[in-house]
VEXFIRO-981111 format. One record per residue: residue number from 1; x, y, z of N, C-alpha, C, O in turn. Coordinates in steps of 0.05 Angstrom, whole numbers. Atoms other than C-alpha are relative to their C-alpha. Layout:
REM VEXFIRO-981111
  num     nxx     nyy     nzz    caxx    cayy    cazz     cxx     cyy     czz     oxx     oyy     ozz
  NUM       X       Y       Z       X       Y       Z       X       Y       Z       X       Y       Z
...
This chain:
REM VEXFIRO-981111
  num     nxx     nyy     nzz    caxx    cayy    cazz     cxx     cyy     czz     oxx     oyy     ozz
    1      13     -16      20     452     138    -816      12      28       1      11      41      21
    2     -15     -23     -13     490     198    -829     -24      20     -12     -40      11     -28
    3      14     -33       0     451     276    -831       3       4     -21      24      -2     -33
    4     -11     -13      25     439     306    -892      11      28      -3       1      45      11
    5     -21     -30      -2     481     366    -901     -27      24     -15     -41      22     -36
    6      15     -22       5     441     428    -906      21      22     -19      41      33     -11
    7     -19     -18      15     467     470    -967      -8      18       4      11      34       6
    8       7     -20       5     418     525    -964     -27       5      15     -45     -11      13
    9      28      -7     -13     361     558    -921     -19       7     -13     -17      25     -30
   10      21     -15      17     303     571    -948     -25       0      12     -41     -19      12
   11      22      -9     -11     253     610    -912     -27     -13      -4     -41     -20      15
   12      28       3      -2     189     591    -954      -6     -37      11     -27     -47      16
   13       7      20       5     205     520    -947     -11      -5      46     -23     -24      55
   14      -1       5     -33     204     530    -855     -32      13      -5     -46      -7     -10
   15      20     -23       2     142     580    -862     -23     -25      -5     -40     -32      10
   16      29      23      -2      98     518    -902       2     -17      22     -19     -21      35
   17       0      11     -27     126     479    -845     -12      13      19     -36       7      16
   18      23     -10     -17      93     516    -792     -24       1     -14     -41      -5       3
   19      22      -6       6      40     526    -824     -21     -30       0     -39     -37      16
   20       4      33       4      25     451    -849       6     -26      18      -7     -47      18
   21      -2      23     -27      49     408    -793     -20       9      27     -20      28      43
   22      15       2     -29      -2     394    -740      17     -24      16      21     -48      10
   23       0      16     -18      25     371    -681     -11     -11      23     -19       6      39
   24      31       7     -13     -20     331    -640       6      -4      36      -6     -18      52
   25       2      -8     -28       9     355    -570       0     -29      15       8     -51       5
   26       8      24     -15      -8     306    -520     -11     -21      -1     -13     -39      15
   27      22      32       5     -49     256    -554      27     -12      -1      29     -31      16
   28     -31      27       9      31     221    -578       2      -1      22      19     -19      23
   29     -15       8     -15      42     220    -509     -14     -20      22      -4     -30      43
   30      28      20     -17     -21     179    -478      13     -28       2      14     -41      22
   31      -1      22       0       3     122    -498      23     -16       4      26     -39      -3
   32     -22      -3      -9      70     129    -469      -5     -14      38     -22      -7      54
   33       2      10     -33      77      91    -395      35       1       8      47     -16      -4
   34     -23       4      -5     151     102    -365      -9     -31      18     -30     -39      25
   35      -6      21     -18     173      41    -327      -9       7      28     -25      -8      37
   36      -1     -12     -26     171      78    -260     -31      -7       8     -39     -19      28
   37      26     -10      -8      98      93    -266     -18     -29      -4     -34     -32      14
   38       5      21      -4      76      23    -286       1     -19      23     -18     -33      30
   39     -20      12     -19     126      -5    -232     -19      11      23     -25      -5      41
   40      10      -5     -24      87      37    -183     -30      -1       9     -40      -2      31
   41      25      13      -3      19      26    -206      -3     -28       7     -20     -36      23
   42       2      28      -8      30     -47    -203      -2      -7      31     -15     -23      44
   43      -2       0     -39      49     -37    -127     -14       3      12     -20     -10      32
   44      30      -6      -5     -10       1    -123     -20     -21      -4     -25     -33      16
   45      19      25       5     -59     -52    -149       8     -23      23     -10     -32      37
   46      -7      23     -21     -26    -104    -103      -4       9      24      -9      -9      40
   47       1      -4     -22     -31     -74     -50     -40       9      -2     -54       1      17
   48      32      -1      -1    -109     -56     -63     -12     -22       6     -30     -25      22
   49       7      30       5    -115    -130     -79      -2     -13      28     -21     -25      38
   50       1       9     -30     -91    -147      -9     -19      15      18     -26      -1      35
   51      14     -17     -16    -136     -94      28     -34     -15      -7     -51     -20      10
   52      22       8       2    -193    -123     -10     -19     -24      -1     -43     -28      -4
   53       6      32      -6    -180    -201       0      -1      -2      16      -9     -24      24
   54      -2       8     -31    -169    -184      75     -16      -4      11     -31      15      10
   55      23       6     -13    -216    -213     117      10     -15      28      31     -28      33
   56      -8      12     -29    -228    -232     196      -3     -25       2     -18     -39     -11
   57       0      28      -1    -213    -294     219     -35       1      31     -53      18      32
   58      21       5     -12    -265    -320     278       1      18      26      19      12      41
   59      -4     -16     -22    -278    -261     335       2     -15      26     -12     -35      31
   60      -5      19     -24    -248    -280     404     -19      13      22     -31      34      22
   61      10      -8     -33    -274    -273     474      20      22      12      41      26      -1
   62     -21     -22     -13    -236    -221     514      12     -24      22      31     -17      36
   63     -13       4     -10    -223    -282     550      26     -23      -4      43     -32      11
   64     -21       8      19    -183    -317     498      18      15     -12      38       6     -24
   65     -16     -21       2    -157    -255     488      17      10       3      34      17     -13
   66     -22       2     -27    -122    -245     553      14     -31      -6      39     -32      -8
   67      -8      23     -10    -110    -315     554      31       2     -18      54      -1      -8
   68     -21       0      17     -64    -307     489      25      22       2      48      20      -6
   69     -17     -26     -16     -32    -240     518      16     -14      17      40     -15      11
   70      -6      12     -24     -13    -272     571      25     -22      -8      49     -21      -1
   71     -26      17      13      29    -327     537      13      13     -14      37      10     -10
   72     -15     -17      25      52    -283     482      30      19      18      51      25       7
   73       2     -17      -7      73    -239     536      37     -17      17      59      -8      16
   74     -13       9     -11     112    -293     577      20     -19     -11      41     -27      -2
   75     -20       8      27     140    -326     518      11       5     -12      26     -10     -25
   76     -19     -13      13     165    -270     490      -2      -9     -30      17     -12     -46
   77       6       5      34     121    -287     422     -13      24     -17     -27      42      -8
   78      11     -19      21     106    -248     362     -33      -2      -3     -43     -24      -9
   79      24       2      -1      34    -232     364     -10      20     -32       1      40     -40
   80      16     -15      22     -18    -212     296     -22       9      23     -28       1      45
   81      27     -16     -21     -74    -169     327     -17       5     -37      -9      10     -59
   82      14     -13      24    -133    -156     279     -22      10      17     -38      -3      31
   83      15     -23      -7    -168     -99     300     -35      -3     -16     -41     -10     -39
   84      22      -1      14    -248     -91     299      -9      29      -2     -24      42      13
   85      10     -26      10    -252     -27     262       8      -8     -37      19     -27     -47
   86       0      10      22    -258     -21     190       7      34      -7       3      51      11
   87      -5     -26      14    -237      45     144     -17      11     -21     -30      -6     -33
   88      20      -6      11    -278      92     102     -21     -16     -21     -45     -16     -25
   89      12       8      24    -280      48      43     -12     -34      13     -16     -53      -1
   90       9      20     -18    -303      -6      97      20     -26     -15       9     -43     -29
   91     -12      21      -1    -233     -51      90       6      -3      21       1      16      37
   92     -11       8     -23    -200     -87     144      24       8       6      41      -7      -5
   93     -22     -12       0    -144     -49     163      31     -23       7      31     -47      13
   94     -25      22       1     -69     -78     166      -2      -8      23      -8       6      42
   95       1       3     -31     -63    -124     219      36       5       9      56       7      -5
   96     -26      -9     -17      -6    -108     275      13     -21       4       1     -36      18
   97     -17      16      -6      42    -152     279      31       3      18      45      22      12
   98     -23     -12     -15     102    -149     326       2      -7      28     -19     -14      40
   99     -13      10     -40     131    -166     403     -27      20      16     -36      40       6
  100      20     -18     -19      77    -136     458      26      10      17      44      -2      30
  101     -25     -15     -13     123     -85     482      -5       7      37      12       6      55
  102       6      -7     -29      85     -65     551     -38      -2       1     -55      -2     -17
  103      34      -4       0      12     -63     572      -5      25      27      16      32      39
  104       1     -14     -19     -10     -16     622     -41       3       8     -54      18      -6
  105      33       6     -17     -89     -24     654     -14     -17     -29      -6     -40     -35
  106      16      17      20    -134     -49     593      10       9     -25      -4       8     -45
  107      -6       7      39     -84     -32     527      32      -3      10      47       4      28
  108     -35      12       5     -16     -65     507      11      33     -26       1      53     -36
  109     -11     -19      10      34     -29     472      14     -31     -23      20     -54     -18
  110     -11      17      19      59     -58     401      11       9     -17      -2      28     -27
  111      -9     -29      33     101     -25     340       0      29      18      -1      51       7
  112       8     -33     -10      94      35     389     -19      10      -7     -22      34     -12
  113      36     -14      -2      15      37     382     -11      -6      20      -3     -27      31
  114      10       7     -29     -23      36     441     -31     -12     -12     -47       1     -26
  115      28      21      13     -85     -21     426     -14     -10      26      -8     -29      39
  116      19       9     -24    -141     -21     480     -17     -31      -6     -20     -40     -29
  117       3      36       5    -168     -97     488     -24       4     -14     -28     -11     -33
  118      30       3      15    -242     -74     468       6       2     -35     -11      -6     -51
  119       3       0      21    -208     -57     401      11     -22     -13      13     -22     -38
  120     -15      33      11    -176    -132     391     -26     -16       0     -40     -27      17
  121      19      22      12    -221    -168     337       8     -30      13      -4     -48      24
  122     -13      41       1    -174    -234     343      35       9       5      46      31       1
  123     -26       0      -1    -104    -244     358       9     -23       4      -4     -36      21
  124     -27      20       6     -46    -298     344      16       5       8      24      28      11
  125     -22      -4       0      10    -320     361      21     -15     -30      24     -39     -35
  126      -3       6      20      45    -319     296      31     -28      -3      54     -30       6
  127     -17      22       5      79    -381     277      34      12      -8      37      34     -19
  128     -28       2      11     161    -389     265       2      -8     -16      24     -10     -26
């Protein structure tokens, strides 16, 4: 589509323009979503979704506890830990997953968090 060629300026015709065009600012742009921001709400929502389907499995004994430490430990297996604490909005926080790196009197070391045994809801050894 080619431009139309401007032969001649004419003041009164810019002047009714300002005057007569309302532009409606921000409302044209409400209904505008870049990709990005969709893309990252969506990530957002999923990830809510998971926080808010997560739930504990059956609380162990401290002496099924140990017991699974103990193999995990000597088997050199990947252990889930689900922690019994919960966060403001009372979800179940991410569980830990990862090698038991060291223990030292009553907490292991995992991911480089230090997890005392009173705070282990349940723990697995996660399947291959």
């Amino acid at each position: 589509m080619e431009a139309m060629p401007m032969t001649k300026y004419d003041p009164d015709l810019v002047t009714r323009f300002l005057h007569e065009y309302h532009d409606r600012g921000m409302m044209k742009w409400n209904g505008f979503y870049l990709s990005d921001h969709t893309s990252k709400y969506n990530k957002m929502e999923q990830s809510n979704k998971k926080k808010r389907d997560r739930n504990h499995s059956v609380q162990m004994s401290e002496e099924e506890i140990i017991s699974v430490i103990n193999q995990a430990v000597v088997k050199k297996y990947i252990v889930i830990i689900e922690l019994n604490t919960r966060n403001l909005e009372n979800e179940i926080p991410e569980f830990i997953t990862g090698y038991i790196e060291g223990f030292f009197e009553d907490k292991l070391f995992v991911k480089q968090r230090m997890i005392a045994l009173e705070e282990i809801y349940s723990i697995k050894i996660k399947k291959q």
